[in-house]
DRENVO-471344 format. One record per atom (N, C-alpha, C, O): x, y, z; residue in one letter. Coordinates in pm, whole numbers, padded with zeros to 5 digits, always signed. Atoms other than C-alpha are relative to their C-alpha. Layout:
XYZA...
END
This chain:
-00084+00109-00051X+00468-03755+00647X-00047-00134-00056X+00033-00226-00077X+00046+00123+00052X+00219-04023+00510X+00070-00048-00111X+00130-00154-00127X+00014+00034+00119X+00246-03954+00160X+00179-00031-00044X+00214-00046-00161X-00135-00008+00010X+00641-03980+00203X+00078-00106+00032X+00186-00153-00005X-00028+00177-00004X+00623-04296+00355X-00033-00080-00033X-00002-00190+00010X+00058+00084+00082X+00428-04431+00121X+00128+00033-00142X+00146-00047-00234X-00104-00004+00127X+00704-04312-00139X-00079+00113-00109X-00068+00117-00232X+00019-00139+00137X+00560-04011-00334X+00092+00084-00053X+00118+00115-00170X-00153-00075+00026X+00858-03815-00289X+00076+00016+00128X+00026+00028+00239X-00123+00023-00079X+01192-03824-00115X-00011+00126+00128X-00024+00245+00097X-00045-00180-00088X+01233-03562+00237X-00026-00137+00147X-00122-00180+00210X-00023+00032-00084X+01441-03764+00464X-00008+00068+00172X+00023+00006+00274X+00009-00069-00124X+01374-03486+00752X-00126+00001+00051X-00134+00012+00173X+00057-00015-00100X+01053-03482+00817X-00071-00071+00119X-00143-00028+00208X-00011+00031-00150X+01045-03722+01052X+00016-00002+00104X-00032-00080+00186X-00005-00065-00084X+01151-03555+01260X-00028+00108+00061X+00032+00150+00160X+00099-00035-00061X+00900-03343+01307X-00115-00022+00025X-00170+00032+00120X+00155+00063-00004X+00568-03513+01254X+00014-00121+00031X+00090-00186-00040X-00004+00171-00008X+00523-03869+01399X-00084-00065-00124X-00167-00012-00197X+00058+00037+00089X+00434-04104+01190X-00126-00063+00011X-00173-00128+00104X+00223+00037-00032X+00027-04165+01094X+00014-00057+00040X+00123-00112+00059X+00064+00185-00079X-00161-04440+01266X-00034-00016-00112X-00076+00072-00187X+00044+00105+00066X-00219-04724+01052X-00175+00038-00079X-00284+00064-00027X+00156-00045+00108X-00518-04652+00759X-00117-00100+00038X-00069-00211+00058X+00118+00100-00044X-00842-04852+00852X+00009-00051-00105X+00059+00018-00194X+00055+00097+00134X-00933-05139+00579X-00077+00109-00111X-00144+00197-00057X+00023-00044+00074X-01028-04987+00254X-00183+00014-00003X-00251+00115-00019X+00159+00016-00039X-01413-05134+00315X-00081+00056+00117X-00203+00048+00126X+00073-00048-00058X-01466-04958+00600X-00039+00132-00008X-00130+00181+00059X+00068-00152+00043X-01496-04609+00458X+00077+00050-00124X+00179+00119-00120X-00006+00012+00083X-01470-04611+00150X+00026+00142-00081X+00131+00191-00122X+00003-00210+00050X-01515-04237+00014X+00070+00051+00069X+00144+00131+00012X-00112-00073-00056X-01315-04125+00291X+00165-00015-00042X+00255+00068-00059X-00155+00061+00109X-01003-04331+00132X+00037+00046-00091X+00157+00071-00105X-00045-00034+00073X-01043-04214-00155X+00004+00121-00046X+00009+00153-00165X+00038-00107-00014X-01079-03871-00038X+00179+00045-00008X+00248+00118-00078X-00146+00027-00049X-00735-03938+00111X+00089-00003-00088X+00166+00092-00099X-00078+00036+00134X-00560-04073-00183X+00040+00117-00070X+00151+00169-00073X-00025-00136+00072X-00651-03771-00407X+00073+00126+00074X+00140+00214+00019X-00046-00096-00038X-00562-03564-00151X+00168-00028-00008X+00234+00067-00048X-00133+00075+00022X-00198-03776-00149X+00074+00058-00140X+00191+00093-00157X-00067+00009+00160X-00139-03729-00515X-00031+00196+00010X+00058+00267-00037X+00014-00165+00030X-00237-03340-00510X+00110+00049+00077X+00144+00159+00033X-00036-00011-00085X+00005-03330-00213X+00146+00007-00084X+00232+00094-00074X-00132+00037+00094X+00283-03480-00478X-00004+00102-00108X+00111+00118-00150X+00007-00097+00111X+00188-03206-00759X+00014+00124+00131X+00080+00214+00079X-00051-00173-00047X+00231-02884-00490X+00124-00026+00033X+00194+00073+00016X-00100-00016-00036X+00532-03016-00366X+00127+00005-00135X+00220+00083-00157X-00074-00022+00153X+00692-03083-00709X-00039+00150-00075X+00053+00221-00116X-00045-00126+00050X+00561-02765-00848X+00052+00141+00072X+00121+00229+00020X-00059-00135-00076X+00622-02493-00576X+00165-00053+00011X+00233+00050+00009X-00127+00064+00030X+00973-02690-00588X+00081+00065-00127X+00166+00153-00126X-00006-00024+00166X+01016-02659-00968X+00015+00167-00013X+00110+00208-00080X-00004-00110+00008X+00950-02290-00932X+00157+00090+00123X+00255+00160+00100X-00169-00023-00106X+01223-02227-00603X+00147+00004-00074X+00237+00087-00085X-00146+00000+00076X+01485-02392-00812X+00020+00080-00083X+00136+00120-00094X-00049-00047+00118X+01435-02203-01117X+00040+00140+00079X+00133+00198+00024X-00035-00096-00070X+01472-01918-00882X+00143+00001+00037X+00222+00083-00009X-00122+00067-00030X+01763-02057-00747X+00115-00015-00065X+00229-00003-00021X-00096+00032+00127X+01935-02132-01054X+00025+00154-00065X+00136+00207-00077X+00030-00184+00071X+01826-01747-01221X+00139+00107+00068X+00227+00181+00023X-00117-00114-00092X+02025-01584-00900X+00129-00057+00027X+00211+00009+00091X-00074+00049-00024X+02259-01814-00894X+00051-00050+00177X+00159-00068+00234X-00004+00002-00138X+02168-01875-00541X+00095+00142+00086X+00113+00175+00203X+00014-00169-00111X+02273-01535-00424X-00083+00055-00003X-00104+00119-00105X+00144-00011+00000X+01934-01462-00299X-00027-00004+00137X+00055-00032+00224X+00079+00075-00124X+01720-01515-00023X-00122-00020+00005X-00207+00042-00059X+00160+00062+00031X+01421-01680+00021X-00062-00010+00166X-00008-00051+00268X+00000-00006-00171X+01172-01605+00327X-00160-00088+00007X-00256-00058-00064X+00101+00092-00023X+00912-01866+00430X-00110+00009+00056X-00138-00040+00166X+00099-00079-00136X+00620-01705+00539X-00153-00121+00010X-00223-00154-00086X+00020+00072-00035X+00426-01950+00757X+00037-00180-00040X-00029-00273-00084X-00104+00141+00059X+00685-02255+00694X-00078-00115+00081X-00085-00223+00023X+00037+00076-00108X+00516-02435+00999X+00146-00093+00002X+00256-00041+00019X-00076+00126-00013X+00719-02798+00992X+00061-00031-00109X+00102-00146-00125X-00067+00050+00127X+00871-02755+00634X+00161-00021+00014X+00229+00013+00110X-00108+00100+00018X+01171-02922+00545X+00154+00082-00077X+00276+00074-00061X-00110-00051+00107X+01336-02708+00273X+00130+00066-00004X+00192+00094-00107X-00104-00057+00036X+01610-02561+00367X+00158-00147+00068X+00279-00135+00054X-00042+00106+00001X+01747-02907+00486X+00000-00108-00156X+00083-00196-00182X-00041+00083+00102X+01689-03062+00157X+00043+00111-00116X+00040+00077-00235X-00065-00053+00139X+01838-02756-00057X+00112-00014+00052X+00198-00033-00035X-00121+00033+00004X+02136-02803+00161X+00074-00093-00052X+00185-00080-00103X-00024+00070+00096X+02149-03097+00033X+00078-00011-00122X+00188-00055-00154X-00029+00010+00189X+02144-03055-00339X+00123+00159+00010X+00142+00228-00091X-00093-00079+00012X+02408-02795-00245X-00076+00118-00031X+00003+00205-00067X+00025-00073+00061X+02148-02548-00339X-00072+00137+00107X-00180+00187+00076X-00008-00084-00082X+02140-02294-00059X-00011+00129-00036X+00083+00162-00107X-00035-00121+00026X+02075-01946-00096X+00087+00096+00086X+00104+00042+00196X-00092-00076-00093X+02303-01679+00079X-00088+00016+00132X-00008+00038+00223X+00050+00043-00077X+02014-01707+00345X-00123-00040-00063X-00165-00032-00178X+00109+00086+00052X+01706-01906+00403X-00075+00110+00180X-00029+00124+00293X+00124-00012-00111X+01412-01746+00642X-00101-00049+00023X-00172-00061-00077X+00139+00022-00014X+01114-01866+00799X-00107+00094+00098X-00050+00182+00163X+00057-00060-00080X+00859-01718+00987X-00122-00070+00043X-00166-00141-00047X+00122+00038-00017X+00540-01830+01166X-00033+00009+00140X+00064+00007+00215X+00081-00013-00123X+00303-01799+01486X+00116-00048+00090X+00165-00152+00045X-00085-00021-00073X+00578-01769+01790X+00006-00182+00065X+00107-00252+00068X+00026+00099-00060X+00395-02098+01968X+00039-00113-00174X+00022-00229-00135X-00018+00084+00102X+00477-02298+01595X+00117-00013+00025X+00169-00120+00056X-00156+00015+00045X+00826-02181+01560X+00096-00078+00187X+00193-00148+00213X-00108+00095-00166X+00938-02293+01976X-00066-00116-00008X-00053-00156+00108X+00009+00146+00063X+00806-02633+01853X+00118-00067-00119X+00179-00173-00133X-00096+00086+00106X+01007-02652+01556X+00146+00029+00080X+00225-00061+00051X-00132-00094-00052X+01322-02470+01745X+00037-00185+00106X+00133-00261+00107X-00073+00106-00109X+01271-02760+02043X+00056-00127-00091X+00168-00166-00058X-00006+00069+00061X+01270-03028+01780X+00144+00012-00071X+00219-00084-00093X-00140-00003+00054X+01579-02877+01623X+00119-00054+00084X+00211-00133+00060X-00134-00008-00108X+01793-02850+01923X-00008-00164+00000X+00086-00223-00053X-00070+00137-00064X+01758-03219+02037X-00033-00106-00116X-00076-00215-00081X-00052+00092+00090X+01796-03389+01689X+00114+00069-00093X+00110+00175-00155X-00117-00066+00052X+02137-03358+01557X-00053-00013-00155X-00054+00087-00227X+00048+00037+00184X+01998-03514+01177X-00010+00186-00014X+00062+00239-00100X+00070-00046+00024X+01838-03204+01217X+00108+00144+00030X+00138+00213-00068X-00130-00090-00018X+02121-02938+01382X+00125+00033-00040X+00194+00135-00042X-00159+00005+00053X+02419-03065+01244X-00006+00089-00160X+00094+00146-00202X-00018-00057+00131X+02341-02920+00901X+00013+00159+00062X+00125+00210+00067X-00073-00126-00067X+02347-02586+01062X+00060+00054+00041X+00077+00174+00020X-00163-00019-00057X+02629-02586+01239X+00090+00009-00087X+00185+00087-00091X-00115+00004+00116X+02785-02711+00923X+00031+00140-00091X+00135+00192-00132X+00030-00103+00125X+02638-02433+00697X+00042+00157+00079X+00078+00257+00016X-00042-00127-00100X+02708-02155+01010X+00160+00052-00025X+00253-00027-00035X-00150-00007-00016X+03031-01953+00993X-00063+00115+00096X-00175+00135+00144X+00002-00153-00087X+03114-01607+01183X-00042+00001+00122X-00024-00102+00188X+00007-00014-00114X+02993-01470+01485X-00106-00163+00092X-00148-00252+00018X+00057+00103-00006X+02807-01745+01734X-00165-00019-00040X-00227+00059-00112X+00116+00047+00101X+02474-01920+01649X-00089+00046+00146X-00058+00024+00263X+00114-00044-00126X+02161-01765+01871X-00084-00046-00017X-00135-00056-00129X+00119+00105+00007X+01900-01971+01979X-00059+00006+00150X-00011-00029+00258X+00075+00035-00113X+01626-01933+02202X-00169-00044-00007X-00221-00094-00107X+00148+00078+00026X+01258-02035+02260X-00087+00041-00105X-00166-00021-00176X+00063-00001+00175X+01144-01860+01987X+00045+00114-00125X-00016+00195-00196X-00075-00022+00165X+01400-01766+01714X+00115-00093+00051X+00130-00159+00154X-00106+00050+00056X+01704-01887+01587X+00050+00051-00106X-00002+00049-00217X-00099-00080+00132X+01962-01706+01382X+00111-00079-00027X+00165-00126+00073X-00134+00033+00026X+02261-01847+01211X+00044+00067-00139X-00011+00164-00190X-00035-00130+00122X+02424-01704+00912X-00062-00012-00126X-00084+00072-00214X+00085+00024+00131X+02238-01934+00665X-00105-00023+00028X-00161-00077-00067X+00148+00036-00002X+01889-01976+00824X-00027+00016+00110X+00043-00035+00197X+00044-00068-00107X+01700-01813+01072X-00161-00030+00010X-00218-00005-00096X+00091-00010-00056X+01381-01871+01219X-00088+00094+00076X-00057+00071+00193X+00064-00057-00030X+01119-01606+01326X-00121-00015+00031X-00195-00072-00048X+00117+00025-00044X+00825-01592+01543X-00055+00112+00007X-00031+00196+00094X+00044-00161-00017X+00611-01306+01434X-00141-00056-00074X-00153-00168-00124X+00110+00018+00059X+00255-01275+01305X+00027+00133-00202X+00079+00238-00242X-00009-00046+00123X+00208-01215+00934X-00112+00080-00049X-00126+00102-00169X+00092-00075+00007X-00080-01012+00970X+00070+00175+00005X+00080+00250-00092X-00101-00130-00009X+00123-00686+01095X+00185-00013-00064X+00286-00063-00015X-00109+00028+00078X+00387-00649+00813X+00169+00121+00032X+00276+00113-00029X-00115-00057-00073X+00636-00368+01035X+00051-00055+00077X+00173-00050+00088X-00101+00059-00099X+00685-00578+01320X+00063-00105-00086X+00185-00103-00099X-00062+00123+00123X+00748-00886+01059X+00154+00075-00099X+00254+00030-00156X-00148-00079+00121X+01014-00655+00853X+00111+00023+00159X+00231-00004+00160X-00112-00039-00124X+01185-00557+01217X+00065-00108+00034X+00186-00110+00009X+00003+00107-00010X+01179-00895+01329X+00142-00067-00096X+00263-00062-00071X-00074+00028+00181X+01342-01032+00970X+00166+00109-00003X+00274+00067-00046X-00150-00106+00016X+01639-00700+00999X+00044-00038+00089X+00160-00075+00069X-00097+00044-00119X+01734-00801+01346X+00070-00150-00050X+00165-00190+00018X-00017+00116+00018X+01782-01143+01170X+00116+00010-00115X+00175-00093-00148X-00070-00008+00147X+02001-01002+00849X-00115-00002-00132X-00126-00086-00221X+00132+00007+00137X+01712-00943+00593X+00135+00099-00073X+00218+00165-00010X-00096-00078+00057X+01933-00778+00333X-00130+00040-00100X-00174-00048-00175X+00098-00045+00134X+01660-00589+00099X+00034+00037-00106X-00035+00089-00193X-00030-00080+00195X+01887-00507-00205X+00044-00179-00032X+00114-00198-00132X-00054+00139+00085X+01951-00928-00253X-00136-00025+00018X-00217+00000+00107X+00113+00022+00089X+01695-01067-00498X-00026-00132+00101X+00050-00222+00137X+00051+00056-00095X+01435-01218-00265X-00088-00087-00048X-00150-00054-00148X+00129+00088+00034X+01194-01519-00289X-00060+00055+00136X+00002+00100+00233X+00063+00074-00130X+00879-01561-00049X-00091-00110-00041X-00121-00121-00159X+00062+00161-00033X+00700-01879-00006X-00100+00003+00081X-00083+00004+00203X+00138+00007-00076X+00326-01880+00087X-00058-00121-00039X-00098-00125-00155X+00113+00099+00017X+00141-02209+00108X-00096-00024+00077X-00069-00056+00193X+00115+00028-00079X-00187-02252+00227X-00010+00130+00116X-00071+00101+00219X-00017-00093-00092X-00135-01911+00426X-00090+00163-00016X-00134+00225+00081X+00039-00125-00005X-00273-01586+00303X-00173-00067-00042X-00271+00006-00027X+00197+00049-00079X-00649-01764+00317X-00027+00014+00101X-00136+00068+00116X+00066-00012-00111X-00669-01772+00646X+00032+00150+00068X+00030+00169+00190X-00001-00118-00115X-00601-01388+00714X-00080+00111-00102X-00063+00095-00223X+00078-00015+00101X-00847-01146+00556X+00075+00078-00123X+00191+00116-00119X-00031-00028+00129X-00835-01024+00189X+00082+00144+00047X+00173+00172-00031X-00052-00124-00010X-00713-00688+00328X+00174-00012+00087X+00279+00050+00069X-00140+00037-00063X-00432-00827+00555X+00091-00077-00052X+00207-00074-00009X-00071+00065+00137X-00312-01063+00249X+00065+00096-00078X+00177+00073-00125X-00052-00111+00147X-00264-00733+00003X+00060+00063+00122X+00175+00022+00101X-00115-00104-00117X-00079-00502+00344X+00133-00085-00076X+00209-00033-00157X-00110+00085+00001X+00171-00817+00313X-00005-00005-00119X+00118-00003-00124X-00071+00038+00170X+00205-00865-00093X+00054+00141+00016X+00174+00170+00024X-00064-00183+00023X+00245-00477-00098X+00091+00033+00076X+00180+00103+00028X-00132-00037-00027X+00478-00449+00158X+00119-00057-00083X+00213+00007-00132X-00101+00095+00069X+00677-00723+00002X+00069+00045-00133X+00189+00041-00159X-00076-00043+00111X+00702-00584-00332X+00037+00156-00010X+00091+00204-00109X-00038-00125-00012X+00737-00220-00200X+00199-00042+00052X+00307+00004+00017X-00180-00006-00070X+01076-00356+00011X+00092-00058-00067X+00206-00013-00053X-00087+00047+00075X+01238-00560-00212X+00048+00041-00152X-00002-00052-00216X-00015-00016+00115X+01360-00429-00565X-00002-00106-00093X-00050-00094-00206X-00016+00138+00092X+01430-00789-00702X-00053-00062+00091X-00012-00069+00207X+00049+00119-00121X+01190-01045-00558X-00132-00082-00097X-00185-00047-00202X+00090+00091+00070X+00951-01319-00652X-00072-00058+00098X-00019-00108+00197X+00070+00070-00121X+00662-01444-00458X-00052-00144-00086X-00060-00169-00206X+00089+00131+00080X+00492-01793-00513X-00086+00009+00148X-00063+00059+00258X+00111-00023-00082X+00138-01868-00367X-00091-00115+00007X-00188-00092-00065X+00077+00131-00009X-00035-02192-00313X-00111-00009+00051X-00103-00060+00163X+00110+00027-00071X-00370-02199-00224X-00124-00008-00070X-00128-00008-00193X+00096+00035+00068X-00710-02250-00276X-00037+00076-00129X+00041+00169-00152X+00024-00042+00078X-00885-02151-00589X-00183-00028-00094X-00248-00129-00067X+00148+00084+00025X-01258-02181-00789X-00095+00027+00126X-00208-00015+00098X+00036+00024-00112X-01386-02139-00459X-00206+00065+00017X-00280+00056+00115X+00134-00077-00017X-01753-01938-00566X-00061-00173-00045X-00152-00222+00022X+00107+00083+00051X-01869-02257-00760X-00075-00142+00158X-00078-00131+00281X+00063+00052-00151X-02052-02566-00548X+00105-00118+00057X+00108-00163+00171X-00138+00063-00064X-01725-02783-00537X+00057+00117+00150X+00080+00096+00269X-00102-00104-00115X-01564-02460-00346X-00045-00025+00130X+00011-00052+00236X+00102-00054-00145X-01879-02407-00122X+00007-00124+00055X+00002-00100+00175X+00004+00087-00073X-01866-02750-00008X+00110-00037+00111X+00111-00091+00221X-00117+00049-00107X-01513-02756+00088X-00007+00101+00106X-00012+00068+00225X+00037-00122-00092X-01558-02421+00251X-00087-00060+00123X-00033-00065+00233X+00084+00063-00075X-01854-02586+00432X+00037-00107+00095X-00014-00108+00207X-00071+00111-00023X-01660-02896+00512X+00114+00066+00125X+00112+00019+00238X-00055-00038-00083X-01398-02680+00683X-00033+00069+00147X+00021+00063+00257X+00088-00078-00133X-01651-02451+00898X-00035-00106+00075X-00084-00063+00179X+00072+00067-00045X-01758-02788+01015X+00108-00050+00110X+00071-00106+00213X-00073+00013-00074X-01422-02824+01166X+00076+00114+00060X+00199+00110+00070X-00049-00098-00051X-01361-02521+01312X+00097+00082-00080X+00197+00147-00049X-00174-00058+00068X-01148-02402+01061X-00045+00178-00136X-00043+00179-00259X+00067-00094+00159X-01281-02054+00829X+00128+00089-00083X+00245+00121-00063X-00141-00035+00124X-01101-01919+00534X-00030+00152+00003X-00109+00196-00081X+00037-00162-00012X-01110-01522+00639X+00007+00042-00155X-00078+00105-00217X+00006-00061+00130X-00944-01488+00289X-00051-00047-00105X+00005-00023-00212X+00034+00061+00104X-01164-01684+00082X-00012+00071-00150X+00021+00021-00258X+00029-00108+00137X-01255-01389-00181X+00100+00001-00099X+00074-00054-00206X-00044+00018+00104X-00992-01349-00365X+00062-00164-00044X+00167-00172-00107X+00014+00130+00004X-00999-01733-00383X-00043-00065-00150X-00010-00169-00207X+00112+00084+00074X-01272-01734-00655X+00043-00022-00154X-00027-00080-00238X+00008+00080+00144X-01116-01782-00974X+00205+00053-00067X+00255+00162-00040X-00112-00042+00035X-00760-01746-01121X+00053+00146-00059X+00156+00214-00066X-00004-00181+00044X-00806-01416-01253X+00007+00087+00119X+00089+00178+00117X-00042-00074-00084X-00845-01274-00929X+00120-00053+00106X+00151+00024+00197X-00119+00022-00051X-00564-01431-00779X+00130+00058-00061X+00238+00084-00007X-00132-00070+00105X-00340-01291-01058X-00010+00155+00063X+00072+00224+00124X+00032-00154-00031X-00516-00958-01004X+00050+00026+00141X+00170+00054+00155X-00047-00020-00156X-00459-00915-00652X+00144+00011+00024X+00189+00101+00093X-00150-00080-00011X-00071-00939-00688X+00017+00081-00109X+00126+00139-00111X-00096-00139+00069X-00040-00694-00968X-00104+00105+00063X-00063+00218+00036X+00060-00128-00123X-00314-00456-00713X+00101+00038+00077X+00134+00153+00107X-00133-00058-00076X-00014-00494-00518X+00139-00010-00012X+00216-00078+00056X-00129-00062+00017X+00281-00359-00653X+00108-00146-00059X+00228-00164-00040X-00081+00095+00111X+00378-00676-00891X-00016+00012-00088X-00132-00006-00124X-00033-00023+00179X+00464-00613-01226X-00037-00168-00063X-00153-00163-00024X+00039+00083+00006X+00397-01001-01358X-00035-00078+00114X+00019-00093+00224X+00013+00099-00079X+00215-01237-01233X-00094-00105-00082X-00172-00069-00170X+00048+00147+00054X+00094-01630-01325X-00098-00023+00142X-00105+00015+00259X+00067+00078-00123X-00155-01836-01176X-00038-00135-00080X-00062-00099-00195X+00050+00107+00083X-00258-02203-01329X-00031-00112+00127X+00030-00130+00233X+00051+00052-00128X-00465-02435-01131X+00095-00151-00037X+00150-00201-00134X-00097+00161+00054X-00302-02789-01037X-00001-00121-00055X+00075-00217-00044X-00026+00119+00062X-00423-03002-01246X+00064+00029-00118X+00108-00067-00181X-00085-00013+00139X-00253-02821-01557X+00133-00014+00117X+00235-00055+00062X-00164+00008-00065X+00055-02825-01277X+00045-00146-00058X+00131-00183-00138X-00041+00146+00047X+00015-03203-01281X-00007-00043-00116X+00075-00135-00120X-00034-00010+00159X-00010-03226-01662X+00157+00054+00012X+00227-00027-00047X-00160-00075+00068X+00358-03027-01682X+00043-00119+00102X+00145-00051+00115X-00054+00035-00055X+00478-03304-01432X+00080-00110-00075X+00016-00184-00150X-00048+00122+00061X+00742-03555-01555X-00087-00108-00031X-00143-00160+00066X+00094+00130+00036X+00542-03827-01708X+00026-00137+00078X-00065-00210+00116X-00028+00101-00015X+00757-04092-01595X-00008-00044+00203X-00020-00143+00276X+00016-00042-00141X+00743-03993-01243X-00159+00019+00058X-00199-00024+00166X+00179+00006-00028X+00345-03922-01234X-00003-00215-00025X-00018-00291+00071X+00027+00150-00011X+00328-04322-01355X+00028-00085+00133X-00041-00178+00175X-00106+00018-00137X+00536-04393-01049X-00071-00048+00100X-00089-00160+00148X+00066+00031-00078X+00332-04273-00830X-00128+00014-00015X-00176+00080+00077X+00035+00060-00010X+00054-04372-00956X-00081-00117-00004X-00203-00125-00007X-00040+00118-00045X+00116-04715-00913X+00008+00015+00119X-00020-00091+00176X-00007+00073-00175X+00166-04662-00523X-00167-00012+00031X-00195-00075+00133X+00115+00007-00046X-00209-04637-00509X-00125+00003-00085X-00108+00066-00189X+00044+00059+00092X-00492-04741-00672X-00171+00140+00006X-00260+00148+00092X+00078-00119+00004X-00722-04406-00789X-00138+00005-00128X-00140+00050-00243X+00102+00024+00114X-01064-04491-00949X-00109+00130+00047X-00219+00133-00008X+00103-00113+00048X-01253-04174-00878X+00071+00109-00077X+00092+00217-00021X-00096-00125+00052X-01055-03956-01110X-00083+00146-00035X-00047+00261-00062X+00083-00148+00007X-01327-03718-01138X-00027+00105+00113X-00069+00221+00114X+00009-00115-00142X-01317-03599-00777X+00172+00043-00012X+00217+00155+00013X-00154-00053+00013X-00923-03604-00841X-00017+00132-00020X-00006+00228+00056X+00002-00103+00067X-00993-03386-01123X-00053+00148+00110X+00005+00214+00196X+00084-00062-00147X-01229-03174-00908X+00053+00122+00088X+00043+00244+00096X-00071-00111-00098X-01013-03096-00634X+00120+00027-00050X+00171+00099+00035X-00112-00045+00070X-00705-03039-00841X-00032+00145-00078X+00054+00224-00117X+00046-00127+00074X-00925-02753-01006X-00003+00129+00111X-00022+00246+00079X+00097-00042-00072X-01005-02625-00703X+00166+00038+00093X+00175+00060+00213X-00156-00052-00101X-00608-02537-00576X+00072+00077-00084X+00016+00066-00194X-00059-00052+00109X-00368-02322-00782X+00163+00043+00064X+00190+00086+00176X-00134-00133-00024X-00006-02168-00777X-00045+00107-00103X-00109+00112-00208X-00048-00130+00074X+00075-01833-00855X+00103+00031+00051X+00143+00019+00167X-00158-00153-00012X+00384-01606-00887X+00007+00064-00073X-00032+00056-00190X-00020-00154+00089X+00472-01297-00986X+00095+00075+00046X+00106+00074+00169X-00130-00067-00044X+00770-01088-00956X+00021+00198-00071X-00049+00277-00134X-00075-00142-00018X+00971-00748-00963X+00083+00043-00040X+00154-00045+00007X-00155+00053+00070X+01277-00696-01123X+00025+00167-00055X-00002+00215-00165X-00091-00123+00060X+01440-00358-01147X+00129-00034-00063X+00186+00044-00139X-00143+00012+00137X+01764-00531-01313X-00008-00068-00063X+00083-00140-00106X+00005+00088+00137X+01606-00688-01551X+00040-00156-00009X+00067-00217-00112X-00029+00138+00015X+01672-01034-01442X-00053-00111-00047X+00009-00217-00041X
END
């Protein structure tokens, strides 16, 4: 929400789910923490532009007859700003922890910004909505855990999962925190159920060297541990791990070559909103995140 109201990139919705920060302390009073902040800002602008970049081309490939399922979406935005650009797939899913999704659900109901596109995009039978789902014909909401990948597929069919239309899923920041063994159940189911499908995967990366261990360290310090750190440790095993499970290609490139492929004129942009003189911790933690995808394709698409 910060980095959006500072102008990094456009996503008139999510204001309406995250309030907006409190006010940044003076630059002099913590100095390293600022510019901890910053980098993290600008890395924030390279995942959203490239896991973006990759959706559309998806998007464009199927000609948006597709579906794309959001596994742990929390408070994301996207299927409000592909309505937008007109670029809708025949459905849009999300899924995440039951107590996440009757947060985003209450938030839906009592902002229209936020309902009316659904209503609009809804045809056929009526629209079902309760404390924790929401079905309509173009985007449905699910509250299931992504650890057990049968109830998650039941869940998803009661909702219209169609498994013969060429499927995206959408993992950011998500299959770290559940372990390495409950990450590969879920890639493998995924590319066992779908014939045409494409996953993308955002998360950490590098994670054995002493950059990793620190952030690792940094997080235990806030209660927070990365069950799936392992296959974390270097881009090779992030690749490996989806063709272990039942993907025929797969990419991985960490984000600072992302932010290298980024429009030039648009990186200058932003930044100019903020003024970034440690570029070596940039660098750093930009090494230290990656996408991957990899896909499936029995018709050769």
């Amino acid at each position: 929400r910060f980095a959006v109201s500072v102008g990094y990139w456009n996503d008139p919705y999510i204001q309406y789910f995250v309030r907006q920060a409190k006010e940044r302390k003076a630059p002099e009073i913590n100095r390293g923490k600022l510019e901890w902040e910053w980098e993290h800002l600008t890395g924030y602008y390279a995942r959203v532009h490239g896991v973006s970049y990759l959706i559309k081309a998806f998007l464009e490939k199927t000609e948006c007859n597709c579906q794309i399922v959001n596994l742990g979406a929390g408070m994301d935005t996207l299927f409000w700003r592909l309505k937008d650009e007109n670029l809708l797939p025949r459905k849009y899913f999300e899924v995440d922890f039951p107590m996440i999704v009757a947060r985003k659900i209450h938030n839906i109901k009592s902002k229209p910004p936020l309902s009316k596109p659904i209503m609009e995009s809804h045809s056929g039978d009526s629209l079902l909505i309760d404390s924790h789902s929401l079905d309509s014909s173009r985007y449905s909401i699910v509250g299931a855990d992504l650890r057990f990948s049968s109830d998650l597929e039941e869940k998803l069919k009661k909702h219209s999962l169609d498994i013969h239309l060429p499927t995206l899923l959408v993992a950011e920041c998500v299959l770290v925190y559940m372990t390495p063994q409950q990450s590969a159940n879920l890639l493998k189911w995924a590319a066992s159920t779908f014939p045409v499908a494409m996953v993308i995967n955002y998360e950490q990366v590098n994670m054995r060297d002493r950059f990793g261990q620190i952030m690792i360290e940094n997080l235990q310090r806030r209660q927070c541990n990365l069950a799936g750190v392992e296959p974390c440790s270097s881009l090779d095993s992030q690749r490996e791990r989806l063709l272990l499970n039942g993907w025929e290609n797969a990419r991985a490139i960490d984000m600072m070559k992302v932010y290298s492929f980024l429009p030039q004129a648009d990186v200058k942009r932003i930044e100019a909103l903020e003024f970034l003189d440690e570029k070596e911790l940039f660098e750093q933690l930009m090494q230290h995140y990656c996408i991957c995808w990899a896909s499936k394709d029995s018709s050769n698409m």
